[in-house]
VMD Tcl script that draws the C-alpha trace (Angstrom):
set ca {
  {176.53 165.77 356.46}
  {173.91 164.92 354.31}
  {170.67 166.87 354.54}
  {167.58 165.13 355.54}
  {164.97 163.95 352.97}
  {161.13 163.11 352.31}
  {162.17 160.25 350.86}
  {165.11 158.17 349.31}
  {163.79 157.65 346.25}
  {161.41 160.08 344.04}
  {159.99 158.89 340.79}
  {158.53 161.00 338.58}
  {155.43 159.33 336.62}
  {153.36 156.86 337.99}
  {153.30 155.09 333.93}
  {154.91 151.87 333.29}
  {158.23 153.39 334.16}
  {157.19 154.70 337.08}
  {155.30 151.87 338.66}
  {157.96 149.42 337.61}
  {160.68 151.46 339.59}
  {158.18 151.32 342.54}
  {157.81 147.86 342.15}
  {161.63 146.93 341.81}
  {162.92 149.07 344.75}
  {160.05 146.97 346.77}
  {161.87 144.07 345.55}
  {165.24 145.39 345.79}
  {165.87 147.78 348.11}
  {163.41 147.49 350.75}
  {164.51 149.53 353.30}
  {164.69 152.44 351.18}
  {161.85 154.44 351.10}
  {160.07 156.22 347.56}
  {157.36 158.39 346.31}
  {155.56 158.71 343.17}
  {154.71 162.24 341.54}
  {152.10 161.92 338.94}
  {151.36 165.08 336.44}
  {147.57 163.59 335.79}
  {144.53 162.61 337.72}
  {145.46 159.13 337.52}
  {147.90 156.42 336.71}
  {148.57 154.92 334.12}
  {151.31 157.85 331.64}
  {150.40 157.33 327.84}
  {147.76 154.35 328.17}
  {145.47 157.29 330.62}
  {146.39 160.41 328.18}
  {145.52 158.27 324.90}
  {141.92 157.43 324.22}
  {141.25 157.36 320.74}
  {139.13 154.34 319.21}
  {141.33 151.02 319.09}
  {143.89 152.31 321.35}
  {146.29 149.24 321.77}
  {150.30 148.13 322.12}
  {152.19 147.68 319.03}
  {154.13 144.73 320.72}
  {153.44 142.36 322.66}
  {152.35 142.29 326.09}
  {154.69 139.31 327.22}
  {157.73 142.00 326.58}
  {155.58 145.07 327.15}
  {154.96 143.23 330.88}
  {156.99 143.88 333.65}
  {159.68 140.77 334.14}
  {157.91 140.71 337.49}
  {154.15 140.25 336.29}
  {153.11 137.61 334.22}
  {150.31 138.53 331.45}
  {147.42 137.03 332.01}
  {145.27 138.34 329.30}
  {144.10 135.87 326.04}
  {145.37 138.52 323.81}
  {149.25 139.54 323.47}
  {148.52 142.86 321.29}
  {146.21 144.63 324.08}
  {144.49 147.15 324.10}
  {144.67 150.37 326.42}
  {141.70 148.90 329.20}
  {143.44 146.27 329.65}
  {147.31 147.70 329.93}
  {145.18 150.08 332.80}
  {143.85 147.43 334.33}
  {147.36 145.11 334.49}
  {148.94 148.58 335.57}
  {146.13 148.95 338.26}
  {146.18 145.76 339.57}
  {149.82 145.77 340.51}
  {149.59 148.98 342.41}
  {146.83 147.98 344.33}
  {148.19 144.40 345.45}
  {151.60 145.49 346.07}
  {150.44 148.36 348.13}
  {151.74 151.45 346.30}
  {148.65 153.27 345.49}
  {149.35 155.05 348.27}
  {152.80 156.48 347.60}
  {151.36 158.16 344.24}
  {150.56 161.90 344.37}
  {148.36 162.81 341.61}
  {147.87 165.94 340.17}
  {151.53 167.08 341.09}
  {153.32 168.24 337.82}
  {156.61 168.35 338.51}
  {158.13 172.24 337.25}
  {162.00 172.63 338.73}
  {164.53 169.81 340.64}
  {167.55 171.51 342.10}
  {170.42 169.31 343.41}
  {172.13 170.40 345.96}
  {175.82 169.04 346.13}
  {176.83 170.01 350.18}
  {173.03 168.29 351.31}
  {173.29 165.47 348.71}
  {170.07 166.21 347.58}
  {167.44 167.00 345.42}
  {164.67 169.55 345.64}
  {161.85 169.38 343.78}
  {159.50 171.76 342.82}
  {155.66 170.63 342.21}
  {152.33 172.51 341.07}
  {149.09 170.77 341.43}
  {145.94 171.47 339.03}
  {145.07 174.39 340.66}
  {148.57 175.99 340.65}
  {149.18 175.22 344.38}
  {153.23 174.76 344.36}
  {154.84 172.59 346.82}
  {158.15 170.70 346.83}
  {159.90 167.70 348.43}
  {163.34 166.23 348.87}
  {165.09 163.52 347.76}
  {168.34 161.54 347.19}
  {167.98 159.99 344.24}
  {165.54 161.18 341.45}
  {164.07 158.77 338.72}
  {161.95 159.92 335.85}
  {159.78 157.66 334.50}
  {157.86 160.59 332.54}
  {158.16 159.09 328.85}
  {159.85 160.20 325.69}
  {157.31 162.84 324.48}
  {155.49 165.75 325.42}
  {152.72 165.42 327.00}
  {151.41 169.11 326.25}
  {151.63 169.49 322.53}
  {151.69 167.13 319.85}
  {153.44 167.39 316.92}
  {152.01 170.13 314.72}
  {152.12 169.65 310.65}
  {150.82 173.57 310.24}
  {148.31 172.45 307.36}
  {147.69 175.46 305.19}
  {144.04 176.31 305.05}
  {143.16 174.81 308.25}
  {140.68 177.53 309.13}
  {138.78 177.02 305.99}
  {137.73 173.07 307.08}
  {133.95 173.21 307.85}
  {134.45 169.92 310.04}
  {136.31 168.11 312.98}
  {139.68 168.63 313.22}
  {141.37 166.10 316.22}
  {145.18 165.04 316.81}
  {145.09 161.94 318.53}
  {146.67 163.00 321.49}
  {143.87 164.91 322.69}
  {140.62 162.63 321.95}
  {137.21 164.04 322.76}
  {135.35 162.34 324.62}
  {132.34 160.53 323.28}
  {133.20 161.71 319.49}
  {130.01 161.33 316.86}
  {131.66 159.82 313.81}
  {128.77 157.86 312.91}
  {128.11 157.40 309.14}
  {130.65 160.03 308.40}
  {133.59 160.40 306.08}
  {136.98 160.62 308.04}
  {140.26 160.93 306.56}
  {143.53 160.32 308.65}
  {146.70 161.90 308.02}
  {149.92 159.31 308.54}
  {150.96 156.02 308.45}
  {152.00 154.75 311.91}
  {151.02 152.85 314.61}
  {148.63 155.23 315.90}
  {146.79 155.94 312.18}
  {146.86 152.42 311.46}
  {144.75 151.43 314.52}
  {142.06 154.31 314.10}
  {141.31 153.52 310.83}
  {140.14 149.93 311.29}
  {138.62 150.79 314.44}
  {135.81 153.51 313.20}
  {135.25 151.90 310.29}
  {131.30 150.33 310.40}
  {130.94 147.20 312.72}
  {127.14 146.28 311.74}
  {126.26 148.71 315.21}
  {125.40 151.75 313.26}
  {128.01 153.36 314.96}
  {130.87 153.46 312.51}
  {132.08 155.93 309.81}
  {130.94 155.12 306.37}
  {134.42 155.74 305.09}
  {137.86 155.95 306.76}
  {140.58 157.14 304.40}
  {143.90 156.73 305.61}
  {146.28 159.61 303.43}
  {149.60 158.88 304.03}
  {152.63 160.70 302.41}
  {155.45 157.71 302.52}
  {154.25 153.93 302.58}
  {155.32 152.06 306.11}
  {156.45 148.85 306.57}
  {153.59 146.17 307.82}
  {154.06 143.08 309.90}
  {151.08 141.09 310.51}
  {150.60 138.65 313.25}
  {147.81 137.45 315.03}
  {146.80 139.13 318.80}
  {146.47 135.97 320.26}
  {149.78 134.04 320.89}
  {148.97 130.52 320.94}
  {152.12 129.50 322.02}
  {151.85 131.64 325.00}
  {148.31 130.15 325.48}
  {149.24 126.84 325.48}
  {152.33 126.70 327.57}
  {149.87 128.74 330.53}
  {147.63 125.61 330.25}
  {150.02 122.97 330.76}
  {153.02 125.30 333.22}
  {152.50 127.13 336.12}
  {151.83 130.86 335.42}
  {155.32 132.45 336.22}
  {156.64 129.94 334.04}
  {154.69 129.93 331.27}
  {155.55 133.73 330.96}
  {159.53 133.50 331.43}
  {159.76 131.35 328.19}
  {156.96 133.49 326.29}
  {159.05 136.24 327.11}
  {162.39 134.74 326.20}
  {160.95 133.46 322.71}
  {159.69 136.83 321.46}
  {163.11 138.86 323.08}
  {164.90 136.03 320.64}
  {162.53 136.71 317.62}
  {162.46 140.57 317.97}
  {166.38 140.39 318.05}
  {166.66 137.90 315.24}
  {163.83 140.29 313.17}
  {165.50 143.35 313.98}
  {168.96 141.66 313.02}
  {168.27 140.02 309.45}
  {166.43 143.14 308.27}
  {169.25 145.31 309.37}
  {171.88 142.60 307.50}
  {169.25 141.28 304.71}
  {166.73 144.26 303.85}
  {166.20 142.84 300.62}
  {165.18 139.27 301.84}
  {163.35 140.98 304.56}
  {161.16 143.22 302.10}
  {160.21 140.37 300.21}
  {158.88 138.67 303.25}
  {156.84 141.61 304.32}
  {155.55 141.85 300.74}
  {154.53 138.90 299.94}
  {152.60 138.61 303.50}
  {150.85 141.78 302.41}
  {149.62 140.49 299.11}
  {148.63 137.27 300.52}
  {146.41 139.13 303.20}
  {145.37 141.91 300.54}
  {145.10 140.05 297.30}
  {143.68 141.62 294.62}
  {143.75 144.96 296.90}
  {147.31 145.18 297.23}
  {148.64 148.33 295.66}
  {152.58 148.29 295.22}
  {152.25 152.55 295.26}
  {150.63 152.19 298.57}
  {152.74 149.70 300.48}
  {156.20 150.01 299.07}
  {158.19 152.11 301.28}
  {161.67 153.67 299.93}
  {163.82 152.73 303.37}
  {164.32 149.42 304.76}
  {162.64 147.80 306.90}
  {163.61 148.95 310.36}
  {164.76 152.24 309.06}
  {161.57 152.58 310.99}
  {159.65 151.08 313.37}
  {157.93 148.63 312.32}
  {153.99 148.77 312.35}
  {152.35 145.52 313.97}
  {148.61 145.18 312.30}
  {147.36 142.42 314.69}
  {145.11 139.64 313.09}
  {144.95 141.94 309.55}
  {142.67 144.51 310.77}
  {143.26 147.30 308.77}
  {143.74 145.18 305.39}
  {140.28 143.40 306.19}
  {138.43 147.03 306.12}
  {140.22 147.68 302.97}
  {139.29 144.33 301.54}
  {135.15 145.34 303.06}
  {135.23 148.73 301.50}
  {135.25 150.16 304.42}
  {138.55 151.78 304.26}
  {141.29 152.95 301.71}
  {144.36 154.06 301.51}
  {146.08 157.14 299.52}
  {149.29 158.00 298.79}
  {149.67 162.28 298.05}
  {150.86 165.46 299.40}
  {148.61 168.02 300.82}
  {148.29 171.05 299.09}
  {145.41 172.43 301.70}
  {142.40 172.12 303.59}
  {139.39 173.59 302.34}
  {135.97 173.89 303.49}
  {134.96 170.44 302.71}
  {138.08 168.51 303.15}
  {141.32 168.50 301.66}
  {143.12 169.39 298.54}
  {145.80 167.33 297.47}
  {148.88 168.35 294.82}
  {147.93 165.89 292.40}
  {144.72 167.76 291.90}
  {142.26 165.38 293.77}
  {140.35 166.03 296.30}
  {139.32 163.98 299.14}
  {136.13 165.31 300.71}
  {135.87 164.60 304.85}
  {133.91 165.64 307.83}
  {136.29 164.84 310.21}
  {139.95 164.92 309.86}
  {142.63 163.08 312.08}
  {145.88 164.66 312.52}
  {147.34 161.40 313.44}
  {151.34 162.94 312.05}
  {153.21 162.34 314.95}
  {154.78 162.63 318.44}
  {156.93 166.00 320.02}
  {160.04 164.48 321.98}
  {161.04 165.84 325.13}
  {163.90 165.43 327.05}
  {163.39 164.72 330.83}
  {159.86 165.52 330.30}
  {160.16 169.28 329.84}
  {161.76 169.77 333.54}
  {163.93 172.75 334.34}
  {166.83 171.21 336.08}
  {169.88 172.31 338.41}
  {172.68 171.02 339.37}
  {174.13 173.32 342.17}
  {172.38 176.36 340.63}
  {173.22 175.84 337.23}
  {170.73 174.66 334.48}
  {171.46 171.20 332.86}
  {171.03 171.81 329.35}
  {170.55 167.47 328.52}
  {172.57 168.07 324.47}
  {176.05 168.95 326.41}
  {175.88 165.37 328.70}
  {176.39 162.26 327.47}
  {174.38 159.14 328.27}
  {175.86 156.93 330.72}
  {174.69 153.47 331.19}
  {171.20 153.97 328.89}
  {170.06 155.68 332.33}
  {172.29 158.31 334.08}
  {173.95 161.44 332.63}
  {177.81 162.60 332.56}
  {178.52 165.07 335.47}
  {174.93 164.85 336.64}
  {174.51 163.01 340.16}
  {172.07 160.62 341.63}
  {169.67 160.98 338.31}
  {168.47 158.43 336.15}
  {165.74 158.66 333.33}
  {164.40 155.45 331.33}
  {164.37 155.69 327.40}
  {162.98 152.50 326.06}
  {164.03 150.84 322.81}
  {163.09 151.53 319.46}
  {163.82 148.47 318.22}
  {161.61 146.84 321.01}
  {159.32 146.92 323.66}
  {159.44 150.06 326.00}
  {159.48 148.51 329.72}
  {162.60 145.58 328.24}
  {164.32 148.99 329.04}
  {162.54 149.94 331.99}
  {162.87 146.80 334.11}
  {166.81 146.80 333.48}
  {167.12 150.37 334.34}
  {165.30 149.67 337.53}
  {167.71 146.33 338.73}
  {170.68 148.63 337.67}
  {169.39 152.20 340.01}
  {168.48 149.76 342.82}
  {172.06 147.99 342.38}
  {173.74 151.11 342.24}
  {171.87 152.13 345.41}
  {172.91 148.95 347.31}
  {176.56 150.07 346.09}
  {176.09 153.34 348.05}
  {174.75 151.81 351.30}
  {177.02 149.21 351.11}
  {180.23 151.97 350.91}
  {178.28 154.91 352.66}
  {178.31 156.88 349.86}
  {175.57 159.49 350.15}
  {175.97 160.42 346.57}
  {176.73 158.62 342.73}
  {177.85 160.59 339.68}
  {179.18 159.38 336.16}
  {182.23 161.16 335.75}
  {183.11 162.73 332.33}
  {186.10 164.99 332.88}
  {187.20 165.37 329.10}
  {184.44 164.64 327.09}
  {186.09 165.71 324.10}
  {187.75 162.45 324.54}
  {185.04 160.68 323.14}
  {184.21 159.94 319.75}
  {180.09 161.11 319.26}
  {178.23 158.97 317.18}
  {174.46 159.11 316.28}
  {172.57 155.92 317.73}
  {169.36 157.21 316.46}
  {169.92 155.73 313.16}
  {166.35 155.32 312.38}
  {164.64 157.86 309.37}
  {161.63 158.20 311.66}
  {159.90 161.87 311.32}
  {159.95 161.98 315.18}
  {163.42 160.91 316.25}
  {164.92 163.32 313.41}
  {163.01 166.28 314.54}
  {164.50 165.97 318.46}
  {167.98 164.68 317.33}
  {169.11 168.60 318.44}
  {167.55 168.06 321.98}
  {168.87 164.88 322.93}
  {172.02 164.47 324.60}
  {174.60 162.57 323.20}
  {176.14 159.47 322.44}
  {179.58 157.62 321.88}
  {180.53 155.12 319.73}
  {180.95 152.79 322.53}
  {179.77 151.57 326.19}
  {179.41 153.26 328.46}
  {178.72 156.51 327.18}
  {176.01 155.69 324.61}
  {172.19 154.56 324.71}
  {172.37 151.02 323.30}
  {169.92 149.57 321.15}
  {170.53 146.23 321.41}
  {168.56 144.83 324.96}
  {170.28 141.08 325.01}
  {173.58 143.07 325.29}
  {172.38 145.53 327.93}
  {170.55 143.07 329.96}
  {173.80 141.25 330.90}
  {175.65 144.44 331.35}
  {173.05 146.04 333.71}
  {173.13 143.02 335.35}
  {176.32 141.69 336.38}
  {178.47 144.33 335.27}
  {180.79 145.91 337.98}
  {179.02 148.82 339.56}
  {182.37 150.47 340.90}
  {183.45 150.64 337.50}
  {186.24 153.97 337.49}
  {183.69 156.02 335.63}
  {180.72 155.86 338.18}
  {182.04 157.63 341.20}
  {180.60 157.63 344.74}
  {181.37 160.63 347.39}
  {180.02 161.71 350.73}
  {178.07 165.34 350.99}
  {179.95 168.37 350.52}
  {183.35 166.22 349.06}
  {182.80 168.09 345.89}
  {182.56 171.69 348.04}
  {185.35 170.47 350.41}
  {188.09 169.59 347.25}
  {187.15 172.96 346.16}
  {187.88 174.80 349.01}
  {191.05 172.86 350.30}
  {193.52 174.65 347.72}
  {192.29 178.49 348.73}
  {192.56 177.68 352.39}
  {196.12 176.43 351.50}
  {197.00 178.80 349.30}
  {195.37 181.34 352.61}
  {197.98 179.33 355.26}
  {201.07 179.93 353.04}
}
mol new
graphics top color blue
foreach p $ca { graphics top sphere $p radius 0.5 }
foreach p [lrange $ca 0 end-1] q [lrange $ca 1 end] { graphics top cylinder $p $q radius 0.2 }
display resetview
């Protein structure tokens, strides 16, 4: 028989992943029960840890938004208040503040196969351990590590006189007023700092924000206001209004993502010539010509020209180097200049993690996450009642999240509806499959982790798709009982074990 639990469901992270499980087992699964277990003080995953100036989405908030919650907000591209507050306000009016338990890092989950559950192992912040059971576990703890950043290992970085910050770990209430700042990279993250401190007319900016960047990224402007969006929530009820914004910009992310993967050259000359226009007699084909495609990379969204207007007001600049090393009063670069700084911002880059760093154990034995392959974008090969959400890199984060939810909770219905107490993607030759890399993307971060990750085939199911309009229909209304996804009672796996030794102990 199966053991007895805390609760049916536990997910790990109370971020967007998190909350939109919480929300979609609500929806879909009522009668099952869930709990939240939240590493930080409060909600909220990367839009609570990040705090640096300008902190905002880099896609729009009508695909960022749960398919559930309309956006309400004037601005599409929003910034991290305002993703809080949206996150806030739909734990609070659909009552599951109260499953959340903050402060409970989660440090070992042990399933056990002949209780058809999981155990899981929590410390709070003052090293208190406790631990509760579930059937099914969910992680909705993010792609990265949450501890440590991505470390360049500048040489000379004792010598710097100044400020040294990564991103990652903003301090609070940081002077930068009338100083010189220089920020290392050329992503999302850099390229919405660097606008942000520059001088607004309040005395409180930088007087100069140089952004050094090793290899030129590809820039797509758009304004943060979607007037379409606007418009339509004007003249259609809310709900409504958001179901076609959505559907519009899933279509035009697709078709982006698409021609610049079939056209790169047509694609480049669109993103050009939409720099130059907004740049003019600033534009710098050094600076902004990067030697991939576009979407070798993610693209990096600079909402209503933001960064290109500080350029144009002198405000900010942009260099293109290698770092030799920091000195005492900024940093040395190989082609003998020297850009002088008082604070510099280590803005190069996120650590993946797997599972979000957690130890786990399948009947005693340690899951290492590069031997399993993917099943479904959500579950693992061999590993039972376990799903994880990795969001797209081609597209907004919680397009990912909501599907993985509808699929768990259908997959869950499955088991109720056959009294299966457990649910495991079964992989018995792997070796049967063909690996392939679906992380085809040149992106620092992605080819640092690619030996931590687990694997991938060269076809469904086994693989973590990129492309959502496919995925969507296949989470969907694809057949759950599908020959690969097995479902078993507790202890079947210890019984089939034991039935040939007490034959072979009768003969």
């Amino acid at each position: 028989m199966a053991g007895p639990v805390d609760q049916d469901v536990l997910i790990v992270g109370a971020g967007i992943s998190g909350i939109g499980m919480a929300v979609h087992l609500q929806m879909n699964c009522p009668d099952r029960s869930f709990g939240l277990a939240e590493r930080r003080a409060d909600l909220g995953g990367t839009w609570d840890l990040f705090r640096y100036p300008g902190i905002r989405s880099d896609s729009d908030m009508h695909t960022l938004g749960f398919v559930f919650e309309p956006w309400k907000h004037e601005k599409s591209i929003a910034d991290g208040p305002a993703i809080l507050d949206y996150l806030n306000r739909i734990v609070d009016e659909r009552g599951i503040r109260d499953r959340i338990r903050l402060n409970a890092k989660v440090v070992g989950a042990d399933w056990d196969s002949a209780a058809a559950r999981w155990t899981v192992t929590m410390e709070n912040d003052k090293g208190a351990v406790t631990t509760t059971t579930a059937r099914w576990l969910y992680l909705g703890s993010g792609y990265y590590d949450y501890d440590e950043p991505f470390d360049a290992q500048f040489a000379g970085r004792e010598d710097f006189q100044g400020q040294i910050i990564h991103p990652q770990f903003w301090p609070k209430d940081l002077d930068y007023a009338g100083k010189k700042v220089v920020v290392i990279g050329s992503g999302a993250t850099a390229v919405t700092i660097v606008p942000s401190m520059t001088e607004k007319g309040d005395g409180k900016g930088a007087a100069h924000v140089t952004m050094l960047q090793r290899t030129p990224t590809w820039y797509f402007i758009r304004p943060a206001k979607d007037g379409f969006a606007n418009f339509l929530r004007k003249i259609l009820p809310e709900k409504l209004a958001y179901k076609i914004t959505r559907f519009k910009n899933v279509r035009l992310q697709d078709i982006a993502f698409r021609r610049a993967r079939e056209k790169p050259e047509k694609v480049k000359e669109y993103l050009t010539n939409k720099l130059k226009e907004s740049l003019g007699d600033r534009y710098d084909a050094e600076a902004f010509t990067p030697p991939y495609n576009p979407w070798d990379q993610r693209l990096c969204l600079v909402p209503d020209a933001d960064f290109f207007e500080a350029m144009k007001a002198d405000k900010a600049s942009v260099v293109t180097d290698h770092i030799e090393r920091f000195d005492a009063a900024g940093i040395q670069l190989k082609s003998g200049k020297h850009l002088d700084a008082d604070i510099i911002i280590t803005a190069t880059g996120l650590k993946l993690a797997v599972a979000g760093k957690i130890p786990v154990r399948v009947d005693g034995e340690p899951v290492a996450w590069n031997e399993h392959f993917y099943y479904k974008a959500c579950m693992f090969s061999n590993v039972p009642n376990f799903s994880v959400v990795f969001g797209y890199l081609n597209a907004s984060w919680t397009l990912r999240a909501d599907i993985v939810s509808e699929y768990v909770c259908r997959v869950l219905n499955h088991m109720q509806q056959v009294g299966a107490d457990v649910a495991t993607p079964v992989l018995a030759d792997p070796g049967s499959l063909t690996e392939e890399n679906i992380f085809d993307f040149s992106s620092g971060y992605i080819q640092r982790a690619l030996h931590i990750m687990p694997k991938n085939a060269d076809a469904l199911p086994w693989r973590l798709s990129q492309n959502y309009v496919q995925d969507r229909v296949d989470m969907r209304t694809g057949a759950i009982a599908d020959g690969l996804l097995t479902f078993t009672k507790a202890g079947d796996a210890a019984k089939a074990a034991q039935a040939p030794a007490a034959l072979e102990a009768a003969e």
